[in-house]
N, C-alpha and C positions, 0 to 999 in steps of 0.2 A: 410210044412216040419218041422216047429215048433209045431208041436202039434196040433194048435187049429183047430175048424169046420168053413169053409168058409160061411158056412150057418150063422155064427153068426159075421162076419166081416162084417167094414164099411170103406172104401176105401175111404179117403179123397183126391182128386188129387186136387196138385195147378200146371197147366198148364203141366199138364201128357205127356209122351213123347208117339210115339205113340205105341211103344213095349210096355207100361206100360197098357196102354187102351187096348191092343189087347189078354195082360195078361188074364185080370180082366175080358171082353169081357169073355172067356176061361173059364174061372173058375165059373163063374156065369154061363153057362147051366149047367153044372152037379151041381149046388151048389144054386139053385134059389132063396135062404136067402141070398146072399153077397149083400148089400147095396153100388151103389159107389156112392159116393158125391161129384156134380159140383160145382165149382164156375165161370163159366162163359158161357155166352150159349156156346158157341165155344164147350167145355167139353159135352155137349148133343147131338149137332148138328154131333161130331163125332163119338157120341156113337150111336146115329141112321143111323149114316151111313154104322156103322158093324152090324146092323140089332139088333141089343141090345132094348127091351122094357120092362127090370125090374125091378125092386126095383132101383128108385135114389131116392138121399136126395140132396136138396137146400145148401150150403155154401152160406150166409149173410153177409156183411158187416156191421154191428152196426154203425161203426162210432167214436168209442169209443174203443181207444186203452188203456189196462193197463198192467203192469207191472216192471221189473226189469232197464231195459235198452229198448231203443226206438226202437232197433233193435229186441224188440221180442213184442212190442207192435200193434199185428197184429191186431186189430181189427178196428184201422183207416187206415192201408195202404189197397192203390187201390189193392193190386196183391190179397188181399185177398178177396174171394165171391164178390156175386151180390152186388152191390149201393142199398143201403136199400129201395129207394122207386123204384124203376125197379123191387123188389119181385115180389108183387100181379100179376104182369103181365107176367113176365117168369114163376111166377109158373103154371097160368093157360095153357102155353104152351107146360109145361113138363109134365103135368099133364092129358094133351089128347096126349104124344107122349109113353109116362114112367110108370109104377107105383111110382108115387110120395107117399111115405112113412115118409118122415122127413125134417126138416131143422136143420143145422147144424150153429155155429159159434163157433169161438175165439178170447176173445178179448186181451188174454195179458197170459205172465207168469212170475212166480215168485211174486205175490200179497197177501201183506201182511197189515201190518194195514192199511197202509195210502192210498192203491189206493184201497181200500176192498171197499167202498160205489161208486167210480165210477164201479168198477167192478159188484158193481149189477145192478148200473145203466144200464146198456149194459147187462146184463141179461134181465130187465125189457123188454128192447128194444127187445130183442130177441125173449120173450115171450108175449111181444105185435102183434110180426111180424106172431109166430104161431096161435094166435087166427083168425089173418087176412086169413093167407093162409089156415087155415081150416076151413075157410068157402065156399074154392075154391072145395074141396079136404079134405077128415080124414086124420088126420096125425098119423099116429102110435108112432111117439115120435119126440122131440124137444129134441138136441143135443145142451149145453151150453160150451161146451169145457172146459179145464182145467184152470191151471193157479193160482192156489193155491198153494202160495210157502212156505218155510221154511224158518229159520233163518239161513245166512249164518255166521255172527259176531257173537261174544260173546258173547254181548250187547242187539241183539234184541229178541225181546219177540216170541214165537211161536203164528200160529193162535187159538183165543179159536173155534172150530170146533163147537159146541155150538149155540155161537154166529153166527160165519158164518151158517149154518146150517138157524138158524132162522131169518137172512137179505136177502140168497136167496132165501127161504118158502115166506118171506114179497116181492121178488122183483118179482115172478114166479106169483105169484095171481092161481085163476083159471082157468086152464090149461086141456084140452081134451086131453092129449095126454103122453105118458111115459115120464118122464124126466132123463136124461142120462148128465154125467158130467165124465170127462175125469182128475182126480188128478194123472194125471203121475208122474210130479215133486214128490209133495207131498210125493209120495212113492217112492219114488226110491232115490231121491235125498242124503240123509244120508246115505244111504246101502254100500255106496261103499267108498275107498279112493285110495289114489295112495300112493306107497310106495315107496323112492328115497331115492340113496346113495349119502352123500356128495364125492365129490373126489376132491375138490379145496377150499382152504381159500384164500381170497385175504386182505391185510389189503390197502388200499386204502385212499388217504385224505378226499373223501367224502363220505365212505363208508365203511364195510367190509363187503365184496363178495365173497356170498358161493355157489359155483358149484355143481347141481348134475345131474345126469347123466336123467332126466325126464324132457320135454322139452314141447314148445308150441306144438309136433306134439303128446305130449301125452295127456296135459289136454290144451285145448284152450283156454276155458273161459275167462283166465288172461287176454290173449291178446287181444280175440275178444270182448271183453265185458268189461273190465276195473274189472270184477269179483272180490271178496273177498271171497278168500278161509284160512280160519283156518288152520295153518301149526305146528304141532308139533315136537319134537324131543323126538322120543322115544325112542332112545337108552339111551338116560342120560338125562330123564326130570328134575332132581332134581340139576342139573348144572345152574349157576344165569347168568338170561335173559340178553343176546344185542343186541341192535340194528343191523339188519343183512340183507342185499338185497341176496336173492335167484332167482337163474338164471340157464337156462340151456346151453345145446353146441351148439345152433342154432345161426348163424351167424348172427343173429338181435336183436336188442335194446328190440324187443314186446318179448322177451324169458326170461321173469322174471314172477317168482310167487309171491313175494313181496317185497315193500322198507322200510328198515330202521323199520324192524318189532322186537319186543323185542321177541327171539326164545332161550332155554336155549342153552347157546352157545355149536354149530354145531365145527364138529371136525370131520377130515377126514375119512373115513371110519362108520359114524354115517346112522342111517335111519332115515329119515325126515317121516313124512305123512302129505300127504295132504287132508283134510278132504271134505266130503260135492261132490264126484265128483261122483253120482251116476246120474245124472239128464245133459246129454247133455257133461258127460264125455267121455267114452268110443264111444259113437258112432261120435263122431266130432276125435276122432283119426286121424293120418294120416303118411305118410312117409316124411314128408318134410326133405327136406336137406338129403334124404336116412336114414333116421333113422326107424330100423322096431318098427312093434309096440310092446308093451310088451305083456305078459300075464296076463290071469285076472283068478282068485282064488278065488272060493266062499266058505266060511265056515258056517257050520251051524251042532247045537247041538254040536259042542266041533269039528269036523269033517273037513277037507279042501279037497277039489276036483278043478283041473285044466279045467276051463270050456273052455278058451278062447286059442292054444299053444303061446306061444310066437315067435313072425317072427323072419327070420334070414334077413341076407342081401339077401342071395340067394333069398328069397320070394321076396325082395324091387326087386331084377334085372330079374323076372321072366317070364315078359311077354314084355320086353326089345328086340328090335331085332335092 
């Protein structure tokens, strides 16, 4: 419905519901290029139960998680693919059941300098693991997944691409097979912001607490991840910085965007933006505490277009009985 050719999809399922397998099951006879990818046999043994024997790709466990926070450091939690040496042996299984075509992993997102050499490390690994399984089986390609992040602070340095580029060329060796790499983050992650009105000043003894109206059910991050998001005031940038905790209406402590952050001082009725929330912003939205979500507005060439409507309450109470 989105556009693209099914023929060129890769269906990553972690512990797929069975609607979701019976989807993809569907779409792969008339579309025999969709790739889905297990991570556990359980994910095969139910795909040959719907008579399904096409294109799958291996999900891997490396063992070696990197990234931002531990909670996206998937490449050492069990939920994610096969235990790395249990491969060689499920693949030769899938291999006489499937068209076995690839292996996939991810070990982390958001990786920037400092986890950048374990991160290839766990590439190395990955790309050890396909020279192994293609000797069971040709592999069409080796999927290293994303997880190249950007600067969220001020302060940090972007990745030289360059560089990286020539640590995973150094960590990939040589490789029989396509290599494919997933920089979602990467690209998305700057594109987008949130834009929020103050509507409350609070002066407070241990604080001054500014209200606006964009809340944890709009950007998560803050709260689910401890996140640092870049917050401007662009209505009066040129007003001198204070220290200012920003918070939204959600009846919980985790509904702050930042503490004690020097922002040119907010003044009711101002837009704030919050920067950096293209990468696990809008899709982690939600209604919590009945708040609809907002609208999202993409411009491009000088131009602005309504991609996303913005909810009313009636949407929040719609399916309500």
């Amino acid at each position: 419905e989105a556009g693209a050719d099914p023929n060129t999809l890769q269906y990553t399922a972690v512990n797929p519901p069975d609607a979701d397998l019976d989807y993809a099951v569907e779409l792969a006879e008339e579309n025999p290029g969709l790739t889905i990818t297990g991570g556990a046999r359980d994910t095969f043994d139910r795909l040959a139960e719907r008579g399904y024997d096409g294109r799958v790709a291996i999900r891997i466990n490396p063992g070696i998680g990197t990234g931002h926070h531990e909670k996206v450091a998937t490449g050492k939690d069990a939920k994610f693919g096969i235990p790395y040496e249990q491969v060689p042996a499920v693949a030769e299984d899938v291999a006489d059941r499937f068209d076995l075509v690839g292996i996939h992993a991810h070990a982390g997102s958001g990786v920037l300098h400092d986890d950048l050499d374990d991160h290839c490390r766990a590439i190395g690994k990955v790309a050890d693991m396909g020279r192994r399984v293609g000797e069971v089986t040709p592999l069409s390609f080796v999927d290293f997944g994303g997880g190249f992040g950007v600067p969220y602070r001020e302060d940090e340095e972007p990745l030289d691409m360059q560089v990286v580029g020539e640590k995973v060329r150094e960590a990939v060796g040589d490789l029989d097979a396509r290599i494919k790499l997933e920089p979602g983050r990467y690209v998305v992650a700057d594109a987008e912001l949130v834009l929020t009105e103050v509507n409350t000043i609070k002066e407070a003894p241990a604080a001054t607490v500014v209200g606006v109206d964009a809340s944890l059910a709009t950007l998560i991050r803050p709260a689910m991840f401890g996140s640092y998001h870049p917050i401007r005031n662009v209505s009066a940038p040129g007003r001198d910085a204070e220290p200012v905790s920003v918070g939204g209406p959600c009846c919980t402590s985790a509904d702050v965007f930042c503490t004690d952050r020097p922002i040119a001082r907010p003044e009711r009725g101002d837009l704030l933006a919050i920067g950096n929330a293209g990468a696990y912003g809008y899709e982690l939205a939600n209604q919590f505490h009945s708040q609809p979500r907002p609208a999202e507005v993409a411009i491009e060439g000088g131009e602005s277009r309504v991609v996303r409507e913005r909810e009313t309450l009636a949407d929040v109470t719609r399916t309500e009985r």
